[in-house]
DOKEPA-831641 format. One line per field, with one value per residue: residue in three letters; y, z, x of N, C-alpha, C in turn; residue number from 1. Coordinates in nm, 4 decimals. Layout:
REM residues N
r <- c(ala ...);
n_v <- c(Y ...);
n_w <- c(Z ...);
n_u <- c(X ...);
ca_v <- c(Y ...);
ca_w <- c(Z ...);
ca_u <- c(X ...);
c_v <- c(Y ...);
c_w <- c(Z ...);
c_u <- c(X ...);
k <- c(NUM ...);
This chain:
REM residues 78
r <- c(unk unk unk unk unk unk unk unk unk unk unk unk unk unk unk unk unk unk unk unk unk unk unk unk unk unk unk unk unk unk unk unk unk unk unk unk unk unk unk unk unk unk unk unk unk unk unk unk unk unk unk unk unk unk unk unk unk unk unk unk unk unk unk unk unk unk unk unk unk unk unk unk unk unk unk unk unk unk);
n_v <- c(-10.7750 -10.8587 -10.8424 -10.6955 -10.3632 -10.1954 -10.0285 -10.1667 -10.4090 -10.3897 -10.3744 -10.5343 -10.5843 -10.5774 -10.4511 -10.5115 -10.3951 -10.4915 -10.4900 -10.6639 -10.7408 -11.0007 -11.1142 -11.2288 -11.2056 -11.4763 -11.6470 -11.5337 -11.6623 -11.8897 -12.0235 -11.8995 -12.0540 -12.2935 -12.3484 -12.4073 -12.6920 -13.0449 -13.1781 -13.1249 -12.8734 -12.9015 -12.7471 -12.5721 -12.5780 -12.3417 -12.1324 -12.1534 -11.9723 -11.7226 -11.8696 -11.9336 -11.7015 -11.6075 -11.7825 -11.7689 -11.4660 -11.5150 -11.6666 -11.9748 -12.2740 -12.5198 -12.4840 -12.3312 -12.5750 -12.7739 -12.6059 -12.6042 -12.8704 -12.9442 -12.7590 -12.9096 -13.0759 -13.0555 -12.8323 -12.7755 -12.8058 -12.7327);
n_w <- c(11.8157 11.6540 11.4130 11.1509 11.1919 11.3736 11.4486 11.5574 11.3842 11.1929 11.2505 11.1996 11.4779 11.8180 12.0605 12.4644 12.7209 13.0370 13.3972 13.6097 13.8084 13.8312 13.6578 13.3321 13.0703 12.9991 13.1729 12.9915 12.7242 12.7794 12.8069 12.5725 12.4438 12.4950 12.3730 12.1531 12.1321 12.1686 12.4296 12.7611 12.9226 13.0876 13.4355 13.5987 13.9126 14.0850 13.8910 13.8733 13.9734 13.8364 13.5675 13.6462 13.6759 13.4536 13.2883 13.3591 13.3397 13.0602 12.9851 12.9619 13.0314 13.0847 13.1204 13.3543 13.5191 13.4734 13.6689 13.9079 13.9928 13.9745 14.1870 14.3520 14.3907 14.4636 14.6700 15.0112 15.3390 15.3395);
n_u <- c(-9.9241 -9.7153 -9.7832 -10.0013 -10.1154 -9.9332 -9.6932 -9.5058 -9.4604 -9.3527 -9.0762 -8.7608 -8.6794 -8.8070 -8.8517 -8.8808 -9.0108 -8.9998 -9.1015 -8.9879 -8.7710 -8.6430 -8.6835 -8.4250 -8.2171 -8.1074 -8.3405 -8.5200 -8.4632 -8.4457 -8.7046 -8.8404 -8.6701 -8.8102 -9.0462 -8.9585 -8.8923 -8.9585 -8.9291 -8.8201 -8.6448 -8.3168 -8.3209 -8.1372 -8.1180 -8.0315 -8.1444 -8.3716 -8.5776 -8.5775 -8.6569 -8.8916 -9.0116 -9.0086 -9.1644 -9.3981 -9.4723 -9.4666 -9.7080 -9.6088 -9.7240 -9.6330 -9.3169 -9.3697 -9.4794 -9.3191 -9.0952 -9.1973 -9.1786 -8.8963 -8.8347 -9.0195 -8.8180 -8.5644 -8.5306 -8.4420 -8.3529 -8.0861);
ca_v <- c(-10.6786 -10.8482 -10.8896 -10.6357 -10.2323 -10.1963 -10.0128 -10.3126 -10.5522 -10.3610 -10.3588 -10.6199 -10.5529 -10.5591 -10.4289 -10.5105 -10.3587 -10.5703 -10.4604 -10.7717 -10.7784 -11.1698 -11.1583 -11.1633 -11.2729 -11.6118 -11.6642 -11.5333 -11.7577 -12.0615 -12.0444 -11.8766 -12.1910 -12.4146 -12.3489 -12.4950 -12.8042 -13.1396 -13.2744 -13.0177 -12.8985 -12.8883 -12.6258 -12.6087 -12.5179 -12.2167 -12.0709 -12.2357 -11.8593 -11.6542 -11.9326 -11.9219 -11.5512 -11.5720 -11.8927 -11.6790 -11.3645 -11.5386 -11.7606 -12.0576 -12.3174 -12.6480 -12.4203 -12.3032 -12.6854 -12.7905 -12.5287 -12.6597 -13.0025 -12.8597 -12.7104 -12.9906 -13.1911 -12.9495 -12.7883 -12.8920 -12.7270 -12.6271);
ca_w <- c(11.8099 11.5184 11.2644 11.1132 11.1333 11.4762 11.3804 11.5721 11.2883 11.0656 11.2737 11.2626 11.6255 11.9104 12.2094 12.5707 12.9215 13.1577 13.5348 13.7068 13.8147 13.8356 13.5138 13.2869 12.9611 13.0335 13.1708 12.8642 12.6689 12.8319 12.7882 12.4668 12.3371 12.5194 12.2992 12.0069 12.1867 12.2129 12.5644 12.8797 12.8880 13.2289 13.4619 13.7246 14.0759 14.0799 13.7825 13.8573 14.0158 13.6991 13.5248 13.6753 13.6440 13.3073 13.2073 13.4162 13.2518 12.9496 13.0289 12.9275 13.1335 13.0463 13.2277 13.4688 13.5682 13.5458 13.7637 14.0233 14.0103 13.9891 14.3355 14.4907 14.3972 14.5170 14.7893 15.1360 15.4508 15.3421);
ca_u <- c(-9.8156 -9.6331 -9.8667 -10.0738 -10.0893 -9.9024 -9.5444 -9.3570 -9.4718 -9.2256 -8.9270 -8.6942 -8.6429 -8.9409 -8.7921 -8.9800 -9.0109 -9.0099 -9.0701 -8.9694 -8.6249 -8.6063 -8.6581 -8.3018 -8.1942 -8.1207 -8.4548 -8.6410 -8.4046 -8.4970 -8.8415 -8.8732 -8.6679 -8.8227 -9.1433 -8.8999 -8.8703 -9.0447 -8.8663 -8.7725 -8.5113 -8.3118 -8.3399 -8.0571 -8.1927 -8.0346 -8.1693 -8.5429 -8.7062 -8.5740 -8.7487 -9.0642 -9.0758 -9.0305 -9.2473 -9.5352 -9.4944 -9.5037 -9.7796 -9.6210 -9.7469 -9.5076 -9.2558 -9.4088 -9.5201 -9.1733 -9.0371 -9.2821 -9.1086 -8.7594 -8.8663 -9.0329 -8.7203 -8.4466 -8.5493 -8.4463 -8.3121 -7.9702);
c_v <- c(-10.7068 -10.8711 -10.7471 -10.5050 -10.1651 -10.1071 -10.1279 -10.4021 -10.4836 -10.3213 -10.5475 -10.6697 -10.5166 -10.5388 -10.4657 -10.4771 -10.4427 -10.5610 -10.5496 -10.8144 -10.9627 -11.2153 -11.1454 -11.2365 -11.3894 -11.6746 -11.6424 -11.6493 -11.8745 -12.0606 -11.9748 -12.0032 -12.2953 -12.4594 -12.4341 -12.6468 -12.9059 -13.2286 -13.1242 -13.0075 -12.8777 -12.7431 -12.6526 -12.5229 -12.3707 -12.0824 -12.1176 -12.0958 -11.8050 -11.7280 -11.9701 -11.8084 -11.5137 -11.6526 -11.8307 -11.5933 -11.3854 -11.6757 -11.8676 -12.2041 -12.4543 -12.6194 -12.4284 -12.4607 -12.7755 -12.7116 -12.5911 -12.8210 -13.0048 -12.8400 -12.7968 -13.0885 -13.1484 -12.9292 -12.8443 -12.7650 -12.6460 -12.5095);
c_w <- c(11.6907 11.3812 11.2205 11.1456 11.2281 11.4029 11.4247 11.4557 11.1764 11.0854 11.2577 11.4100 11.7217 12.0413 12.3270 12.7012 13.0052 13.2921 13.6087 13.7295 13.8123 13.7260 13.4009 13.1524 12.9323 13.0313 13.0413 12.7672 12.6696 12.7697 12.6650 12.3452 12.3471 12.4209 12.1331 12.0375 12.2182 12.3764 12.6208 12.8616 13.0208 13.2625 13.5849 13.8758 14.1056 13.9927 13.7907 13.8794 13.9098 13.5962 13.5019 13.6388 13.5052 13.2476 13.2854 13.3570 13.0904 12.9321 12.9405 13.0393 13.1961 13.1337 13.3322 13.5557 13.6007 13.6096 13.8892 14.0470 14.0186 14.1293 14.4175 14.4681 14.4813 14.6269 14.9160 15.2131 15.4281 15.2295);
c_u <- c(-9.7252 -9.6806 -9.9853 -10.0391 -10.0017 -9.7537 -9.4505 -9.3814 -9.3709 -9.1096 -8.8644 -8.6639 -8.7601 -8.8574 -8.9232 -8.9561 -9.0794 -8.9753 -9.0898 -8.8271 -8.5718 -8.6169 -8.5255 -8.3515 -8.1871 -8.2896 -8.5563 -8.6001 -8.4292 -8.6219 -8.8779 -8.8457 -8.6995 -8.9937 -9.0991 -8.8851 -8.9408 -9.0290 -8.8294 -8.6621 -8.4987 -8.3180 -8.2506 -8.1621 -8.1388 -8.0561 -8.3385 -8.6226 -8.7140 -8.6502 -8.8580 -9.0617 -9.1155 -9.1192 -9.3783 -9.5651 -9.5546 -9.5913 -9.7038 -9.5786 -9.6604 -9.4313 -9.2435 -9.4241 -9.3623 -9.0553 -9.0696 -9.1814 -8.9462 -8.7913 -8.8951 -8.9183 -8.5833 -8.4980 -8.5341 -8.3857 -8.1724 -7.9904);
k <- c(1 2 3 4 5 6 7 8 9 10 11 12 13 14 15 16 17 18 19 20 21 22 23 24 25 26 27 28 29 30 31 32 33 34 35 36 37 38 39 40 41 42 43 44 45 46 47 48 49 50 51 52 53 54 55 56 57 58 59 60 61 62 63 64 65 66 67 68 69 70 71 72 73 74 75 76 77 78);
């Protein structure tokens, strides 16, 4: 989509629809910069689902794997 004869490769600007409400800005944020990053970055527990949704959507799996551990660390009865 950004490279070659596509018209988005000659916007400055790539807009995207995204039909997953759990998905926000934040969330893409995280995980778009976490691709810039050599170490995790944190993920508070209440920000961990928007996180997954978005490190799923955008297959990236690092994420996704530390979401999973975020979860089994958090999670408890209250």
């Amino acid at each position: 989509m950004l490279k070659g004869t596509r018209k988005e490769s000659h916007n400055d600007i790539t807009e995207l629809e995204i039909n997953n409400e759990d998905v926000d800005v934040r969330s893409l944020h995280f995980v778009f910069g976490s691709l810039y990053r050599d170490v995790d970055l944190p993920i508070r527990p209440l920000q961990v689902l928007r996180v997954l949704a978005a490190a799923f959507l955008l297959q990236v799996e690092h994420v996704v794997q530390q979401c999973k551990e975020t979860m089994k660390r958090t999670i408890n009865m209250k």
